[in-house]
C-alpha positions as CSV (number, residue, x, y, z in Angstrom):
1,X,9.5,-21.3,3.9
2,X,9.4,-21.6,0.3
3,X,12.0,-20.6,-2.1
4,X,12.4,-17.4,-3.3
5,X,11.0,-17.8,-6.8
6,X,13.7,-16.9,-10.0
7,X,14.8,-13.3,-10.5
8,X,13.3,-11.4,-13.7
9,X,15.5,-8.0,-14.2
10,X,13.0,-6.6,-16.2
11,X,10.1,-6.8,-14.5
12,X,8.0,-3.2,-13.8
13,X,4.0,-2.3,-12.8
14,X,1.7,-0.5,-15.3
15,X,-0.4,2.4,-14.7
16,X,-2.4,4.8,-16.7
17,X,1.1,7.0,-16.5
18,X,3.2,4.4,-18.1
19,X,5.2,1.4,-16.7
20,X,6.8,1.9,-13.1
21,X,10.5,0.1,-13.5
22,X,10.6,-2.1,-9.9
23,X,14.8,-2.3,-10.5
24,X,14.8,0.1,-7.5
25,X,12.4,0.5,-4.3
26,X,9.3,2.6,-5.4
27,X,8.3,4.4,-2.6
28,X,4.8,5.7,-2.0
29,X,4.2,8.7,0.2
30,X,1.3,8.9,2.3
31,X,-1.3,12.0,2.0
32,X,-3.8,11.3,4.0
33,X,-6.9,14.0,3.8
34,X,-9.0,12.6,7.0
35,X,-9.5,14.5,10.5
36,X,-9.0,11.0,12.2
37,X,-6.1,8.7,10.1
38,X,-3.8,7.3,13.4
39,X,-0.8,9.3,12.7
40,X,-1.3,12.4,10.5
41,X,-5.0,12.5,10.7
42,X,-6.3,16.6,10.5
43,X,-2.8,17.6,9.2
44,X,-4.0,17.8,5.6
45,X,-7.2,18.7,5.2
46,X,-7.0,22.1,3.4
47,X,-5.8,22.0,0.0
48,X,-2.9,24.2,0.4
49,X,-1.5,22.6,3.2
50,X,-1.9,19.1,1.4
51,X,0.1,20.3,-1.4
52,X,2.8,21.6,0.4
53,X,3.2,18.4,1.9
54,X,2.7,16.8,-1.5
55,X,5.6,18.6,-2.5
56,X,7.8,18.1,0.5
57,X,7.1,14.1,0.2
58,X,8.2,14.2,-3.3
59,X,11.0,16.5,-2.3
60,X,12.0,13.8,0.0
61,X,11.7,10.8,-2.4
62,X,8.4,9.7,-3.3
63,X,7.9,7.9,-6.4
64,X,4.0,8.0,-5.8
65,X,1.5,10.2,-3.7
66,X,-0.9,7.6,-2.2
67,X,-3.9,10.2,-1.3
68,X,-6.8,8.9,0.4
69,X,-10.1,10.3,2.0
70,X,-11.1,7.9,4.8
71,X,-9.3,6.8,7.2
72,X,-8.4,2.5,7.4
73,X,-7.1,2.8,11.0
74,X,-9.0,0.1,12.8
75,X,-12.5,1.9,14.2
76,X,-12.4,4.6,12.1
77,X,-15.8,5.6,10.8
78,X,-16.7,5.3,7.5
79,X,-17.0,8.5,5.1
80,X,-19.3,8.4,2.1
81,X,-18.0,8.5,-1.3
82,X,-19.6,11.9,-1.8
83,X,-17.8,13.3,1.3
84,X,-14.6,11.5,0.4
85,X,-14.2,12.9,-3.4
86,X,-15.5,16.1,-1.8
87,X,-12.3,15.8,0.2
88,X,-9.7,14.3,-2.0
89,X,-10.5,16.5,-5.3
90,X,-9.8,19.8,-4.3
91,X,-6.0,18.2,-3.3
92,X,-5.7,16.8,-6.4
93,X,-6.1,19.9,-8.1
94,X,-3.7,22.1,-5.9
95,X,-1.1,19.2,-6.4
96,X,-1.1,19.6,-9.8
97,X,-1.4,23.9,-9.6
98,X,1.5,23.6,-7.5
99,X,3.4,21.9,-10.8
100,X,3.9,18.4,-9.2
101,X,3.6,15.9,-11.9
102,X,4.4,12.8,-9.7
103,X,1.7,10.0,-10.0
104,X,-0.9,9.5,-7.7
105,X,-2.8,6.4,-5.9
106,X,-6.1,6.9,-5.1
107,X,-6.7,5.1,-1.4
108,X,-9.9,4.2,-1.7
109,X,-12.6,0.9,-1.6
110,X,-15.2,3.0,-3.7
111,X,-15.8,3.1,-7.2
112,X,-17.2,6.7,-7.5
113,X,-14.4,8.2,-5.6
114,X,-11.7,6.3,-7.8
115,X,-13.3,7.5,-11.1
116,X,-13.2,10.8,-9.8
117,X,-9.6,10.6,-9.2
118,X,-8.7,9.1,-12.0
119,X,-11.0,12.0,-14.0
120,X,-8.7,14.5,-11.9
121,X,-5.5,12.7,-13.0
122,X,-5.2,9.7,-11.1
123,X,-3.3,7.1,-12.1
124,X,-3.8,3.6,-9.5
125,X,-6.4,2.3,-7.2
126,X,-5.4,1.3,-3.9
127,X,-8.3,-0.7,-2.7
128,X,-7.9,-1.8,1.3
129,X,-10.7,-4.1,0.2
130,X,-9.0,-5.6,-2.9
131,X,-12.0,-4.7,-4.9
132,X,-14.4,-6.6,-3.1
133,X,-16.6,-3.8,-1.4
134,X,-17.7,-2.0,-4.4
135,X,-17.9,-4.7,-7.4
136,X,-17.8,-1.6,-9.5
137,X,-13.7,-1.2,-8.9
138,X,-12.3,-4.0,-10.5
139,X,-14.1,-3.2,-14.3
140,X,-13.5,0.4,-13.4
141,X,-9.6,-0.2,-13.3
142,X,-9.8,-2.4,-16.6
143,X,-11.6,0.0,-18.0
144,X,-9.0,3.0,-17.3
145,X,-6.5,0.5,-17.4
146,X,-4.5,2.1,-14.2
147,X,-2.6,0.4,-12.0
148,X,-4.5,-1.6,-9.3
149,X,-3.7,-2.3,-5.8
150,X,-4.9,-5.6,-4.0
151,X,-4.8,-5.8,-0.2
152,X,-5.8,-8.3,2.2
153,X,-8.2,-7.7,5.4
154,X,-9.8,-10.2,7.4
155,X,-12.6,-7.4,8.3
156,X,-13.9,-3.7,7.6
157,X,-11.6,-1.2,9.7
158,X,-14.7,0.1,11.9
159,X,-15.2,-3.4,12.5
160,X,-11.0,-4.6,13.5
161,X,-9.0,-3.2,16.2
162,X,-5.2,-2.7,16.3
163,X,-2.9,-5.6,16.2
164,X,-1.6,-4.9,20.0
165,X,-5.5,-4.7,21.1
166,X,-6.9,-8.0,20.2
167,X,-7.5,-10.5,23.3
168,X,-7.0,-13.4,21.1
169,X,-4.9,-13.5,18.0
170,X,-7.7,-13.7,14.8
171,X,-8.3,-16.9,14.0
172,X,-7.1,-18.6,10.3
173,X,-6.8,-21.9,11.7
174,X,-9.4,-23.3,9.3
175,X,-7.4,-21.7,6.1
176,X,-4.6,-23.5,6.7
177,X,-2.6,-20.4,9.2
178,X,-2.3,-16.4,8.2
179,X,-0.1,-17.4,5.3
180,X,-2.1,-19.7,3.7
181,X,-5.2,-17.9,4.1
182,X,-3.3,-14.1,3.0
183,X,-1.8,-16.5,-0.3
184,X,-5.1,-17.6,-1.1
185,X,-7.3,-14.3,-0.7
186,X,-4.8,-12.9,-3.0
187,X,-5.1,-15.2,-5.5
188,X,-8.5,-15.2,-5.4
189,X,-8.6,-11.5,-6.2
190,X,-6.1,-11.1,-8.5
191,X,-8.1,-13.9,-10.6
192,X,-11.4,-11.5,-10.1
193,X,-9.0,-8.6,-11.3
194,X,-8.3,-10.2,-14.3
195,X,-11.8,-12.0,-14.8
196,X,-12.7,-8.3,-14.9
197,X,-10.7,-7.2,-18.0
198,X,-7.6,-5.9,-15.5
199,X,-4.0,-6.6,-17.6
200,X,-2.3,-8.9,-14.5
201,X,0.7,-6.2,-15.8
202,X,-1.5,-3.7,-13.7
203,X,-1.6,-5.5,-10.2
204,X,0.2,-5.5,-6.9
205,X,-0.9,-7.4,-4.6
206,X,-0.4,-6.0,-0.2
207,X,-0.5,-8.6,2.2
208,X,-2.4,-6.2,4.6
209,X,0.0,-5.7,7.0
210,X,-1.9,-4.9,10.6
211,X,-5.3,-5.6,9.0
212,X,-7.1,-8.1,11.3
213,X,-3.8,-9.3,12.1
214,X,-2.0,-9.9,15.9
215,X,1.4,-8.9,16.2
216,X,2.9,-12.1,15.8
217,X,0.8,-13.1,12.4
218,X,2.1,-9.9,10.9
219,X,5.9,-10.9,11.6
220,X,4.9,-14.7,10.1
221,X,3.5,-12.5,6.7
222,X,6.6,-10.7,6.6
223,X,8.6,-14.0,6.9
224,X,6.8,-15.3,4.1
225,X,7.9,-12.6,1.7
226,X,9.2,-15.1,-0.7
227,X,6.2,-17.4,-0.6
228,X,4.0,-14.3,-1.5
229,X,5.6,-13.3,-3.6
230,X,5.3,-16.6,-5.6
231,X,2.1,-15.5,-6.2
232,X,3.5,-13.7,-9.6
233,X,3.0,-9.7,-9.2
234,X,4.5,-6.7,-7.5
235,X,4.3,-6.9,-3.5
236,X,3.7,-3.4,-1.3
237,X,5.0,-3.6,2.2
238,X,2.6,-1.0,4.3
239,X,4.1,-1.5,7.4
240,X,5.1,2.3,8.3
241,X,4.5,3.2,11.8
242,X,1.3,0.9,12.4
243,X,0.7,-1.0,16.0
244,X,2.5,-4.2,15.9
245,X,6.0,-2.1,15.3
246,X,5.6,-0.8,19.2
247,X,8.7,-1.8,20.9
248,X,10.1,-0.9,24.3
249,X,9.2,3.0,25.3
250,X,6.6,3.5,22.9
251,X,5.7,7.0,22.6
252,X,2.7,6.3,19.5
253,X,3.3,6.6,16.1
254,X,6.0,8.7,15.1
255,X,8.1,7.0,17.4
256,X,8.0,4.0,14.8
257,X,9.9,5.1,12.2
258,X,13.3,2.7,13.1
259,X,11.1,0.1,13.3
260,X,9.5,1.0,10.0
261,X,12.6,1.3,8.6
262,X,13.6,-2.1,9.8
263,X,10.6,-4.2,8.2
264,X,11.1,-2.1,4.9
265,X,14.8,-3.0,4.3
266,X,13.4,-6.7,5.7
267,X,11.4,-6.5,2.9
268,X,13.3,-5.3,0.0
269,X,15.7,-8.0,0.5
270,X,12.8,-10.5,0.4
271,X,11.9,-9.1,-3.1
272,X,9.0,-6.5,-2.0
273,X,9.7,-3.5,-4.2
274,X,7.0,-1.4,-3.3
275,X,6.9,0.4,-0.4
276,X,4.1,3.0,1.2
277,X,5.3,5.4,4.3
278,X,4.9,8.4,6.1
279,X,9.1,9.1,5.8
280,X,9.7,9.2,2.2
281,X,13.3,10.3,3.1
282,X,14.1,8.4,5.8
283,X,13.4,5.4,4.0
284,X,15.1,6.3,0.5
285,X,18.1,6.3,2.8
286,X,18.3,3.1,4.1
287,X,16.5,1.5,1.4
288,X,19.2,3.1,-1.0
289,X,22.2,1.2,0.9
290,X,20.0,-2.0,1.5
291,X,20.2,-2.0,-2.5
292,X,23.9,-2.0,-2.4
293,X,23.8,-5.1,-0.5
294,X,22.5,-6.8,-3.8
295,X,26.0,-8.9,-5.2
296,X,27.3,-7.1,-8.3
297,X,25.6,-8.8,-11.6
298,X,22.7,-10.1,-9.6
299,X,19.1,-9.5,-11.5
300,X,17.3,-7.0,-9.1
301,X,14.1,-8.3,-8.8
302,X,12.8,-11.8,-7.7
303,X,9.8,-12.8,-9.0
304,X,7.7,-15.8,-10.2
């Protein structure tokens, strides 16, 4: 495993709201506005009910409302961008009625549907896809100059399975292993970012936790934290409540959250700042006395 690469005290994410200071976990509270997401899925879908739970998520810590209109559990079926902003916009509007000013991530792999977010008051792109579905994303986000978020998959959800289901582990032999392969599709994206016109300043970069990934390849991704994040920007851990958590007596989803809780405070002592979950509280908790571990007068985040 790689050293972790030198601290920098300073260092902070850009959006089109302003800078996002990373000296403390920025957490990101899922809104998901799908009938078929594989925990919440149906929860949200009126606008009123989505804004109450915007407003007990930020309530509860959120930093960030990460709202998306099409589900990225694995087989879920894929929603037009027409259907997804007809979705999503109507939220966006009662979170802001409602008087919550917190930003907001759009979850999406379209163009059409980001621009309409970010028209509606959007401030980042979270692109499962890492801009390479709609080639219209990555000069979209230079364009608005929000904030941008990379993530790696090995395939389209409808076409992937969850990480307990496959019969063989996916195969990255060729690339070198799931690190090597993850390192390098990051890299390769965060160059197209920037080829684009995106400020690097605007980029974190998500390792795709439980994307086309077997139980045991996720665990080696979250051992190589520190290799990752070598790669120079912001990481996201997304690991809240998804497949390769289950543990003994399973009961689904929402019996994740300890384990959730777990990879997250894994994480932030790796460096990972950024953190998107379905427990905002929970997880300010314990990520609030895993930042007390840090030794008086050390710089709070590592990075290249």
């Amino acid at each position: 495993m790689a050293h972790p690469p030198a601290p920098n005290p300073t260092l902070s994410w850009r959006t089109a709201r302003g800078d996002i200071a990373l000296d403390r976990p920025v957490i990101l509270g899922i809104l998901n506005i799908t009938p078929d997401s594989f925990s919440d899925g149906g929860r949200f879908l009126d606008p009123a009910a989505a804004a109450a739970r915007a407003r007990t998520l930020v309530d509860e810590g959120a930093d960030i409302l990460d709202v998306g209109g099409e589900s990225t559990r694995p087989g879920a079926v894929r929603v037009p961008p027409e259907e997804q902003i007809a979705r999503v916009l109507p939220v966006l509007r009662a979170v802001r009625a409602a008087g919550i000013d917190t930003p907001i991530s759009i979850d999406t792999t379209r163009a059409d549907v980001a621009r309409a977010a970010l028209d509606a008051g959007a401030a980042i792109i979270n692109d499962v896809s890492a801009g390479a579905e709609d080639p219209g994303v990555l000069p979209l986000a230079a364009e608005r100059a929000c904030g941008l978020i990379l993530m790696h998959r090995l395939r389209p959800p409808d076409a992937d399975r969850y990480s307990t289901q496959y019969a063989a582990a996916p195969d990255y032999d060729a690339q070198g292993g799931v690190v090597a392969a993850v390192r390098a599709f990051l890299s390769r994206r965060l160059s197209a970012a920037i080829e684009a016109g995106v400020d690097a300043a605007h980029v974190v970069l998500d390792p795709g936790l439980g994307f086309g990934k077997s139980v045991d390849q996720n665990y080696a991704l979250i051992r190589a934290t520190p290799d990752l994040a070598g790669l120079g920007r912001p990481l996201l851990s997304a690991a809240s409540r998804k497949s390769f958590l289950a543990g003994p007596g399973d009961a689904g989803p929402a019996s994740r959250l300890e384990a959730s809780i777990a990879v997250s405070v894994a994480h932030w002592l790796a460096g990972v700042r950024l953190f998107r979950v379905h427990d905002p509280g929970s997880h300010r908790r314990a990520l609030t006395a895993a930042e007390r571990l840090r030794p008086a007068g050390t710089p709070a985040m590592p990075t290249a």
